[in-house]
ZALUMKOL-236812 format. One record per residue: x negated, y, z of N, C-alpha, C in turn; residue in one letter; chain. Coordinates in steps of 0.05 Angstrom, whole numbers, plus 32768, in hexadecimal, padded with zeros to 4 digits. Example, Ala and Ser with C-alpha at 12.3 -4.5 7.8 and 13.67 -1.06 7.14 Angstrom:
+--------+---------+------+---------+----------+-------+--------+---------+------+---------+--------+
| n_east | n_north | n_up | ca_east | ca_north | ca_up | c_east | c_north | c_up | residuo | cadena |
+--------+---------+------+---------+----------+-------+--------+---------+------+---------+--------+
|   7EF8 |    7F8E | 809C |    7F0A |     7FA6 |  809C |   7EF8 |    7FBE | 809C |       a |      A |
|   7EFF |    7FD3 | 808E |    7EEF |     7FEB |  808F |   7EFE |    8001 | 809D |       s |      A |
+--------+---------+------+---------+----------+-------+--------+---------+------+---------+--------+
// end
This chain:
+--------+---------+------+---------+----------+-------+--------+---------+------+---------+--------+
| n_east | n_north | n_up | ca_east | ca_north | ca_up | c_east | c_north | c_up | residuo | cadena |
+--------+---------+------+---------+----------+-------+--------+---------+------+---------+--------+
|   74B2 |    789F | 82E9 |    74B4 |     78BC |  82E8 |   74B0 |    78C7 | 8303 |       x |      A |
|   749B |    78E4 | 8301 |    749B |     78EA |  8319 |   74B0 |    78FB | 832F |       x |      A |
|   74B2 |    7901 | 833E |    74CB |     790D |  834F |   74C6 |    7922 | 8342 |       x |      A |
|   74B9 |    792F | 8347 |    74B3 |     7959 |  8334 |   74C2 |    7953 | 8317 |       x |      A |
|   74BA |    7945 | 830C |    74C6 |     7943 |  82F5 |   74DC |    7947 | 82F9 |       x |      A |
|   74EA |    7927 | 8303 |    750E |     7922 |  8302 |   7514 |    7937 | 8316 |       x |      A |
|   7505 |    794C | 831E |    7516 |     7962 |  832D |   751A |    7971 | 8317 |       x |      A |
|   7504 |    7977 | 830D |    7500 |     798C |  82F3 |   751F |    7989 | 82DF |       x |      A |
|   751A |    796B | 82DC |    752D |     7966 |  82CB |   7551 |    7973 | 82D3 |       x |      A |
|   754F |    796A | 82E6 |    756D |     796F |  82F8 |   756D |    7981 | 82FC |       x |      A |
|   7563 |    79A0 | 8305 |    7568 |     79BD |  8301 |   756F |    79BD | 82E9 |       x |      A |
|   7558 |    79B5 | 82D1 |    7562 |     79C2 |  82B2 |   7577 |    79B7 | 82AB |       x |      A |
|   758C |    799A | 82B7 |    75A0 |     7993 |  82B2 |   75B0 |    79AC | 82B9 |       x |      A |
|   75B3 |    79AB | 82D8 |    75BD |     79B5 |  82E9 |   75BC |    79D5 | 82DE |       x |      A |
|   75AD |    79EC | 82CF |    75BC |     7A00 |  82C3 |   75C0 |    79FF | 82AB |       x |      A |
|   75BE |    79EF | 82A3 |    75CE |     79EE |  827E |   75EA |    79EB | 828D |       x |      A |
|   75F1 |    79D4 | 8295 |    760C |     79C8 |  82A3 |   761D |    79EC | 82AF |       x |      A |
|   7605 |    79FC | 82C3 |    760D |     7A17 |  82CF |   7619 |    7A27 | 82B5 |       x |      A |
|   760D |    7A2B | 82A1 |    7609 |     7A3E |  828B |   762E |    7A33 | 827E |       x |      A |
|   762B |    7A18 | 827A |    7643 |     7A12 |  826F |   7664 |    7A1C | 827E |       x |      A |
|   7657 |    7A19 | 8299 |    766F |     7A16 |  82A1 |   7677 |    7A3B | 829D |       x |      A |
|   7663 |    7A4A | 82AA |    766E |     7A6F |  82A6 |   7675 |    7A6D | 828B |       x |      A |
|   766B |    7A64 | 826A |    766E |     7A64 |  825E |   7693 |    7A62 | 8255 |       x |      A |
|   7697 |    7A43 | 8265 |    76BA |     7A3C |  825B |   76CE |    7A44 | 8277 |       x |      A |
|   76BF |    7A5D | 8290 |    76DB |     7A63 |  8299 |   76D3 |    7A86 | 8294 |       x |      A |
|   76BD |    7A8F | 8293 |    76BE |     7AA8 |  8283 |   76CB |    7AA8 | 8261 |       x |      A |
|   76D1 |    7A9F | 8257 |    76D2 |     7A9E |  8242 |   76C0 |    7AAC | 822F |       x |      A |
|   76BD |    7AB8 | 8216 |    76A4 |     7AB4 |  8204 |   7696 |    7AD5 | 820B |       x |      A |
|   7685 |    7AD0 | 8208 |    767A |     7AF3 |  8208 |   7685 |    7B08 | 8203 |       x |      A |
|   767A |    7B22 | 8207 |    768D |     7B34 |  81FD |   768B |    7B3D | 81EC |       x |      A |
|   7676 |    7B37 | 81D6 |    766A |     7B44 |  81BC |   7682 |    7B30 | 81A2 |       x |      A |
|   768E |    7B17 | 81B5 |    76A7 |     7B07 |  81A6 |   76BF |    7B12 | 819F |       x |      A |
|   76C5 |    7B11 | 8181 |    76D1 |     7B20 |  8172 |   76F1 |    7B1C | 817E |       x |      A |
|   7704 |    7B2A | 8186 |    771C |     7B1B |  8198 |   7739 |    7B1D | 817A |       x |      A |
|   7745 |    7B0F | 8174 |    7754 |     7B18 |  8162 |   7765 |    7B2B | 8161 |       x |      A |
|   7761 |    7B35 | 8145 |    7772 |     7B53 |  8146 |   778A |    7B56 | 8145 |       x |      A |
|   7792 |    7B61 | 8156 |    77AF |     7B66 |  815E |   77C8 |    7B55 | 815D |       x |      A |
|   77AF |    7B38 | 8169 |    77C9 |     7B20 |  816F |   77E2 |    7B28 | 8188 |       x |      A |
|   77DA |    7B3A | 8199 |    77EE |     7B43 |  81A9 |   7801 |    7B55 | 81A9 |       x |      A |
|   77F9 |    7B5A | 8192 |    781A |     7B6C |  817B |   782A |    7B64 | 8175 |       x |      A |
|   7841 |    7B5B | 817A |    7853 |     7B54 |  8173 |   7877 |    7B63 | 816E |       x |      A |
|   7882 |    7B55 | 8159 |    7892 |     7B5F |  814E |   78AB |    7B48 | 8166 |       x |      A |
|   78B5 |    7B5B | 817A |    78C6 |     7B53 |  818E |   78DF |    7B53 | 8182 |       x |      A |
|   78EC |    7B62 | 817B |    7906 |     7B60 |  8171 |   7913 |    7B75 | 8164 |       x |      A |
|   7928 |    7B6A | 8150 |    792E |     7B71 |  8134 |   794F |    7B7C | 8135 |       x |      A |
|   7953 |    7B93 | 8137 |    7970 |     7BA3 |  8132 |   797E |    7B93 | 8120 |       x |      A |
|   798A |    7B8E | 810C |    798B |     7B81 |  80F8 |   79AB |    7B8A | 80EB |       x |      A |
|   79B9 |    7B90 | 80FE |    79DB |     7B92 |  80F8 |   79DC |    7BBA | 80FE |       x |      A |
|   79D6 |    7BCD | 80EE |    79D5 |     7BDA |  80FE |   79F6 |    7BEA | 80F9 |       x |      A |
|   7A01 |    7BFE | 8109 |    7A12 |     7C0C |  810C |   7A1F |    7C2B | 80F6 |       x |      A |
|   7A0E |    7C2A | 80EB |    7A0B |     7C3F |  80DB |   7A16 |    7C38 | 80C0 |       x |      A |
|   7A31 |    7C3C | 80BA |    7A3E |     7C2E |  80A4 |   7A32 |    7C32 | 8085 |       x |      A |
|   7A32 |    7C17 | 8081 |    7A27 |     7C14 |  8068 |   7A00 |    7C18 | 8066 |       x |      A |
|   79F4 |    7C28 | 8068 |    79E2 |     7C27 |  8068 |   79C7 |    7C1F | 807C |       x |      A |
|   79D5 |    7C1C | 809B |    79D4 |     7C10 |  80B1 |   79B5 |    7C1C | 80B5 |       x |      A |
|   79B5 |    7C3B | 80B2 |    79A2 |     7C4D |  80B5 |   7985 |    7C3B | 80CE |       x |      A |
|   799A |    7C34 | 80DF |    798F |     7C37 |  80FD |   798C |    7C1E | 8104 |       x |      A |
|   7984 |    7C0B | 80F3 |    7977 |     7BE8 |  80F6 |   7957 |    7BF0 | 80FA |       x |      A |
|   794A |    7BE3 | 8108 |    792C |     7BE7 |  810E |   7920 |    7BC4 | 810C |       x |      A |
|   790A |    7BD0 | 8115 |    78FA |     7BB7 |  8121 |   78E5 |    7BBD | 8136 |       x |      A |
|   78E8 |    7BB0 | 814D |    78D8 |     7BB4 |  8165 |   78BE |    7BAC | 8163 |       x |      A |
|   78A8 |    7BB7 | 8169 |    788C |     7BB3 |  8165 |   788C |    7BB7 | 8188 |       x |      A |
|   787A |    7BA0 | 818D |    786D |     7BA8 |  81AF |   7852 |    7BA1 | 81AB |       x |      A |
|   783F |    7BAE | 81C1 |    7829 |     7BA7 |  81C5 |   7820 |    7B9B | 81DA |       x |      A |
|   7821 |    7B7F | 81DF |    7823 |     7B67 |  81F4 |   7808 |    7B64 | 81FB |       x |      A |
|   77EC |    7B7C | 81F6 |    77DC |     7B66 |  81FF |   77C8 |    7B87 | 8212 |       x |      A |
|   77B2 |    7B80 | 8211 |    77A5 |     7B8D |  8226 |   779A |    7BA5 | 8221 |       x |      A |
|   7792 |    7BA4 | 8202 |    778F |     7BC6 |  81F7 |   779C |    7BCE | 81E5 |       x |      A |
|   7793 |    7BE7 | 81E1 |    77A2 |     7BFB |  81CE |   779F |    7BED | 81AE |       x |      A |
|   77AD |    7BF0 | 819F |    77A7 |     7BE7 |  8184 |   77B9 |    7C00 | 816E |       x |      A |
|   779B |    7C0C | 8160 |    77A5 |     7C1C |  814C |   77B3 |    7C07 | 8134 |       x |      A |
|   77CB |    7C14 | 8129 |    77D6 |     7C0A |  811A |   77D8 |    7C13 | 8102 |       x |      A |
|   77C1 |    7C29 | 80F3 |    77BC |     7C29 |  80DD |   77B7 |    7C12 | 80C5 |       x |      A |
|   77C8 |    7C1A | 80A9 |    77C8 |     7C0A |  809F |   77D2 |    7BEA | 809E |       x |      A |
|   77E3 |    7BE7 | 80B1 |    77F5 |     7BD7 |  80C2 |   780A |    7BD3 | 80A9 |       x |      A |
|   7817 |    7BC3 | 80A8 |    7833 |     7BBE |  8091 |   7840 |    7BAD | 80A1 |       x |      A |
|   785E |    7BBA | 809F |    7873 |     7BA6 |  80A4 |   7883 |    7B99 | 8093 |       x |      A |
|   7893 |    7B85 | 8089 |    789B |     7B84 |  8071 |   78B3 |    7B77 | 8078 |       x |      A |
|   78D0 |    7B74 | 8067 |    78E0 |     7B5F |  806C |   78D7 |    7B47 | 8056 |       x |      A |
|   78CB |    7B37 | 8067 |    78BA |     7B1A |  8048 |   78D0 |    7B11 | 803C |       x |      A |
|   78EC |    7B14 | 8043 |    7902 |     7AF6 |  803E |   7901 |    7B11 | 8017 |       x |      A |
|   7904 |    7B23 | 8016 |    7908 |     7B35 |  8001 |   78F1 |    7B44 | 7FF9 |       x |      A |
|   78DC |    7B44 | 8008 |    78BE |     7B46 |  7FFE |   78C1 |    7B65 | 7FF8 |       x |      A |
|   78D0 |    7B72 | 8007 |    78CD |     7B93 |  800C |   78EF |    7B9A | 8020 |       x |      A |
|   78F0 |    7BB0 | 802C |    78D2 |     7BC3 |  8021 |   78B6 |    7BB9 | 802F |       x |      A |
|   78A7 |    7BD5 | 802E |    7897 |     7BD0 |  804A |   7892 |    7BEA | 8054 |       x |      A |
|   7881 |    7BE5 | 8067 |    7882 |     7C01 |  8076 |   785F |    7C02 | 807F |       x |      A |
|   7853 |    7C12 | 8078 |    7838 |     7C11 |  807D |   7834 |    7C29 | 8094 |       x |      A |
|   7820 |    7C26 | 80A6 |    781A |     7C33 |  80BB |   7802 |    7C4D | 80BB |       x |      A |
|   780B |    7C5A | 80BC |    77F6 |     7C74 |  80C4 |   77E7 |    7C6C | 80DF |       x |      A |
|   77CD |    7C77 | 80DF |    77C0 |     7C79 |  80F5 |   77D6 |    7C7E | 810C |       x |      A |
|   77DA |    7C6C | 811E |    77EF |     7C68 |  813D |   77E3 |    7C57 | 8149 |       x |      A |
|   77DA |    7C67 | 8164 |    77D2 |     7C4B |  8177 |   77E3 |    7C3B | 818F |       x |      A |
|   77E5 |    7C2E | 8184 |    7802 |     7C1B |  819F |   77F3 |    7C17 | 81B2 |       x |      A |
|   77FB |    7C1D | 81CC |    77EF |     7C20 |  81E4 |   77FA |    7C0A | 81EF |       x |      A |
|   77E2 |    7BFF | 820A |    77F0 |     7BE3 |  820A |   780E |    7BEA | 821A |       x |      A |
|   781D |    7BD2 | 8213 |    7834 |     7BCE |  8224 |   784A |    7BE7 | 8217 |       x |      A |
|   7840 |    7BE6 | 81FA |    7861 |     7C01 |  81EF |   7861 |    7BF2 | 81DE |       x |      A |
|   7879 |    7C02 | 81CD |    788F |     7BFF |  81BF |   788C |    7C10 | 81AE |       x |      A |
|   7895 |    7C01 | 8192 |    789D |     7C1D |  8178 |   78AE |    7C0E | 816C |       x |      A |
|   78BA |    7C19 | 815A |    78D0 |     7C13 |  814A |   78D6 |    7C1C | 8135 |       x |      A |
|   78D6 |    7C0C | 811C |    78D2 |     7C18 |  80F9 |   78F4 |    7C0B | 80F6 |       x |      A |
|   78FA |    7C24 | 80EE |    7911 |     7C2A |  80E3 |   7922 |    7C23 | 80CA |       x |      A |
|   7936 |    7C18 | 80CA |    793E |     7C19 |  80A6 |   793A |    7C3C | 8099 |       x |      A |
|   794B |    7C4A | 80A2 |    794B |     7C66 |  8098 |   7953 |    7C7E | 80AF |       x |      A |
|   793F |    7C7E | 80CA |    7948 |     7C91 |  80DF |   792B |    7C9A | 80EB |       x |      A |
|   7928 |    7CAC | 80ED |    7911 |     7CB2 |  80FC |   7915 |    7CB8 | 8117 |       x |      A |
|   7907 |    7CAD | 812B |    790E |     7CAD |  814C |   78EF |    7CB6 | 8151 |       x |      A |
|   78E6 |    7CC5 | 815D |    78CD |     7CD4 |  8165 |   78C4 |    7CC4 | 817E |       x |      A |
|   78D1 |    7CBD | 818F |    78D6 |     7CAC |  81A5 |   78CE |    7C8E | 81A2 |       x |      A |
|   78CF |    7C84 | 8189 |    78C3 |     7C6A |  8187 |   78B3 |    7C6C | 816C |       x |      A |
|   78A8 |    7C7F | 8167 |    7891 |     7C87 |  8158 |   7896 |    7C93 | 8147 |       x |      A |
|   78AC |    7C8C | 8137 |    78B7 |     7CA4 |  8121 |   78B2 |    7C8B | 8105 |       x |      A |
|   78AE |    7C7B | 8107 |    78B1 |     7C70 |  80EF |   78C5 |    7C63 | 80E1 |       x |      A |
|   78C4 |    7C6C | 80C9 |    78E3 |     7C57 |  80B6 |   78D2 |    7C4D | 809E |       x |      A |
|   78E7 |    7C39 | 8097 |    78E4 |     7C30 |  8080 |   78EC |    7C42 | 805F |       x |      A |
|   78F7 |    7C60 | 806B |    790E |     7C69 |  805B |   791B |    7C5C | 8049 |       x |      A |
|   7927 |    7C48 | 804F |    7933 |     7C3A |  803B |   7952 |    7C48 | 8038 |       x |      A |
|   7969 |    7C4A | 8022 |    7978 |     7C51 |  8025 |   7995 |    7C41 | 8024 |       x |      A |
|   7989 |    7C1F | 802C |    7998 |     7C0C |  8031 |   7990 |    7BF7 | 8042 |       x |      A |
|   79A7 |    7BED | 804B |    799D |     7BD9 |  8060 |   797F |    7BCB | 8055 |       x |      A |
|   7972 |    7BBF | 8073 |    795F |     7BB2 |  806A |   795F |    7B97 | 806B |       x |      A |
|   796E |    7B8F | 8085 |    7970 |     7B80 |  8093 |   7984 |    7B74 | 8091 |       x |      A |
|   7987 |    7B54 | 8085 |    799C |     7B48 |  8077 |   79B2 |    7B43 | 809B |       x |      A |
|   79CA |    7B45 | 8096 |    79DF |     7B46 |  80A3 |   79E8 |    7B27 | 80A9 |       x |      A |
|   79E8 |    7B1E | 8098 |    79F5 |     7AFD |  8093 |   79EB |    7AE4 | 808B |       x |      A |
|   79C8 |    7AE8 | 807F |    79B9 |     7ADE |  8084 |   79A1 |    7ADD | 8097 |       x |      A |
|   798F |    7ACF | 80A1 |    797E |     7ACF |  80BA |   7967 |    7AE0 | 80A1 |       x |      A |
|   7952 |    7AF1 | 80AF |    7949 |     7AFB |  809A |   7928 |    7AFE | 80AB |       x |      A |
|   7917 |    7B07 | 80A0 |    78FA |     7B01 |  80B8 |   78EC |    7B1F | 80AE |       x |      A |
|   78E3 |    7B24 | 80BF |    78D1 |     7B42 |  80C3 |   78B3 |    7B35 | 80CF |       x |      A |
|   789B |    7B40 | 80B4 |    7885 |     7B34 |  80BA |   786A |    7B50 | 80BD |       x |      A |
|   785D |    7B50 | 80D1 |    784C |     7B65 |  80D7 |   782D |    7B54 | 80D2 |       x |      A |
|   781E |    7B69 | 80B4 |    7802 |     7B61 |  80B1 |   77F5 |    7B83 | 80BD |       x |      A |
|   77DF |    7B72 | 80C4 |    77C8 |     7B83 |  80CD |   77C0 |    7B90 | 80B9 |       x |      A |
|   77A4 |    7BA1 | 80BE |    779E |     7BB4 |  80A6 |   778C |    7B9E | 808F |       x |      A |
|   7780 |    7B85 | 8091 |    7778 |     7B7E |  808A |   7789 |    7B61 | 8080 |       x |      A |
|   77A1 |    7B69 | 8078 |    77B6 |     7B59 |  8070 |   77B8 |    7B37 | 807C |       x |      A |
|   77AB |    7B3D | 8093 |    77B6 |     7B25 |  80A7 |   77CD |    7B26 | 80B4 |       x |      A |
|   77DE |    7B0A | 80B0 |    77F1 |     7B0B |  80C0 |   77FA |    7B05 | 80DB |       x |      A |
|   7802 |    7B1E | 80E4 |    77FD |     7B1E |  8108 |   781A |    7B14 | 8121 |       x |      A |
|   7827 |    7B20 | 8114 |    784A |     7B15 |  8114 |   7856 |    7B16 | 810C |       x |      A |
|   7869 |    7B04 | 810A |    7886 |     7AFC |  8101 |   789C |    7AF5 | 8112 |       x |      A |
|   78B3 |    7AFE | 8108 |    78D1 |     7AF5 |  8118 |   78EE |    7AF8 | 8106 |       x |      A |
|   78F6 |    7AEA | 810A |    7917 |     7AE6 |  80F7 |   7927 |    7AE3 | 810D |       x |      A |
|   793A |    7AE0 | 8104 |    7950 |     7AE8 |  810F |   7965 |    7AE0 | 8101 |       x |      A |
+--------+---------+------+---------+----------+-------+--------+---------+------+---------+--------+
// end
């Protein structure tokens, strides 16, 4: 083989090998679909609340952990262990790095204003009980019990 060649050859090694490597520490293009609103998460769950008997003021914490905004239209929260209620989302966009909070039966404007209006507990007291958040496309994005 002649040298031109085996040089030839060893450049065209030498940027496929280039191409790979921007490839696996850029990670994938940007036209790559990133999953939807895996950085939503349901942080934590009121569960005992204060408000006798109907414990108005139990929630569930929704954060948004990741780098953009995510509208939360069409969004459902549910308690799965009793397979309701649920609480479906109006057009709201969680901005990164906040907080909202869906209510048993209280409206707070301050953490978005949403309830479940339920007019009884939701949130089992004495058993561990799990609060599960699907996307609009009924994927499930998070979960947490307690």
């Amino acid at each position: 083989m002649s040298k031109k060649k085996l040089a030839g050859i060893i450049v065209g090694v030498a940027c496929i090998i280039a191409i790979i490597v921007v490839i696996v520490i850029d990670g994938p293009s940007p036209t790559s679909t990133p999953s939807i609103g895996s950085n939503v998460q349901i942080t934590y769950i009121f569960y005992d609340g204060i408000v006798y008997r109907t414990e108005s003021d139990e929630y569930v914490e929704i954060t948004n952990l990741g780098d953009t905004s995510q509208d939360l239209q069409g969004w459902v929260l549910i308690d799965i262990d009793e397979g309701y209620p649920s609480f479906t989302f109006p057009s709201y966009v969680l901005a990164i790095g906040a907080k909202i909070r869906v209510y048993t039966n209280e409206i707070h404007p301050e953490w978005g204003g949403f309830s479940f209006g339920s007019g009884k507990a939701v949130w089992n007291n004495s058993i561990p009980d799990t609060a599960v958040l699907y996307n609009a496309q009924g994927q499930e994005i998070s979960r947490k019990s307690y």
